[in-house]
C-alpha positions as CSV (number, residue, x, y, z in Angstrom):
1,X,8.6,28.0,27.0
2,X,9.0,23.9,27.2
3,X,6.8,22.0,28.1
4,X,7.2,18.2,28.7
5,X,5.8,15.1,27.8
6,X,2.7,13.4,30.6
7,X,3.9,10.1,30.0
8,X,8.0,10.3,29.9
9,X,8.6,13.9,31.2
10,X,11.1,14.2,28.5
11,X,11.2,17.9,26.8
12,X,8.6,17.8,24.0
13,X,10.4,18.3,20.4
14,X,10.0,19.9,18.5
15,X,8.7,22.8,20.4
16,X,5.5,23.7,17.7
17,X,4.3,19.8,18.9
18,X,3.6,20.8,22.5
19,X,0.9,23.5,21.3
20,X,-1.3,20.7,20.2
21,X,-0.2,17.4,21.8
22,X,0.9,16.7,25.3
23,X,3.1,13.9,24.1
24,X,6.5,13.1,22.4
25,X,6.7,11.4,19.7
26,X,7.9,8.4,20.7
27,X,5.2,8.4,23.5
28,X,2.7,9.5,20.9
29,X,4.1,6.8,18.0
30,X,3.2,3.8,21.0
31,X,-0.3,5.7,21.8
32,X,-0.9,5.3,18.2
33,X,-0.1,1.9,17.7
34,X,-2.0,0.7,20.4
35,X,-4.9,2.4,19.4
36,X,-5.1,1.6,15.4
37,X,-5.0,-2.3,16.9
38,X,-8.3,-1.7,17.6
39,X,-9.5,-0.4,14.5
40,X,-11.3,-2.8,11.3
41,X,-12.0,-1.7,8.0
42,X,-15.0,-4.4,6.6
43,X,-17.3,-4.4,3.2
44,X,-20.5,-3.7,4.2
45,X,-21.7,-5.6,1.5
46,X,-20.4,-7.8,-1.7
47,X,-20.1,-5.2,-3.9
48,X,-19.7,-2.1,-1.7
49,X,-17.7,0.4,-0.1
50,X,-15.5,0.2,2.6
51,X,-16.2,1.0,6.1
52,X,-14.2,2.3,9.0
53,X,-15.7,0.2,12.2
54,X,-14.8,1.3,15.8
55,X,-15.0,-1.3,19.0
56,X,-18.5,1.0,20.4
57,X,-20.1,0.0,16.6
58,X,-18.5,-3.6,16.2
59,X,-21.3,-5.1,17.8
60,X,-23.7,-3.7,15.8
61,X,-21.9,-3.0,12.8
62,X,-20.0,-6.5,12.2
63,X,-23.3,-8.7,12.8
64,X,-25.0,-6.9,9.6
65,X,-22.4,-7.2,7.4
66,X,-22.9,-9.0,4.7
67,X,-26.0,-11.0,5.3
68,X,-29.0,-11.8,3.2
69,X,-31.0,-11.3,6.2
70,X,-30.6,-9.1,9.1
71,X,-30.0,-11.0,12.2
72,X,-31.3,-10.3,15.3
């Protein structure tokens, strides 16, 4: 059973991919470039940890980030 890729129509390869992905993998490869362009990885403060940030929380997120003082 092949199946084949939504966004080329190309036969997905190898065939164990098309149980859990409906792309190939160079259709998958661009997906996933386009979408880790989107992604920031801040310091929430001086000293601390890092954080993994997504567009929905930048707003939020990136405002509070390292500040003496909460803004509002």
């Amino acid at each position: 059973m092949s199946k084949d890729c939504v966004v080329c129509e190309n036969e997905i390869e190898p065939p164990e991919r098309a149980e859990f992905s409906k792309l190939c993998l160079q259709c998958g490869e661009v997906q996933a470039r386009v979408e880790r362009k989107s992604w920031c990885v801040v310091q929430e403060y001086g000293k601390g940890g890092y954080m993994f940030v997504t567009p929905e929380a930048a707003k939020i997120t990136l405002k509070q980030t390292n500040q003496k003082e909460i803004r509002t």
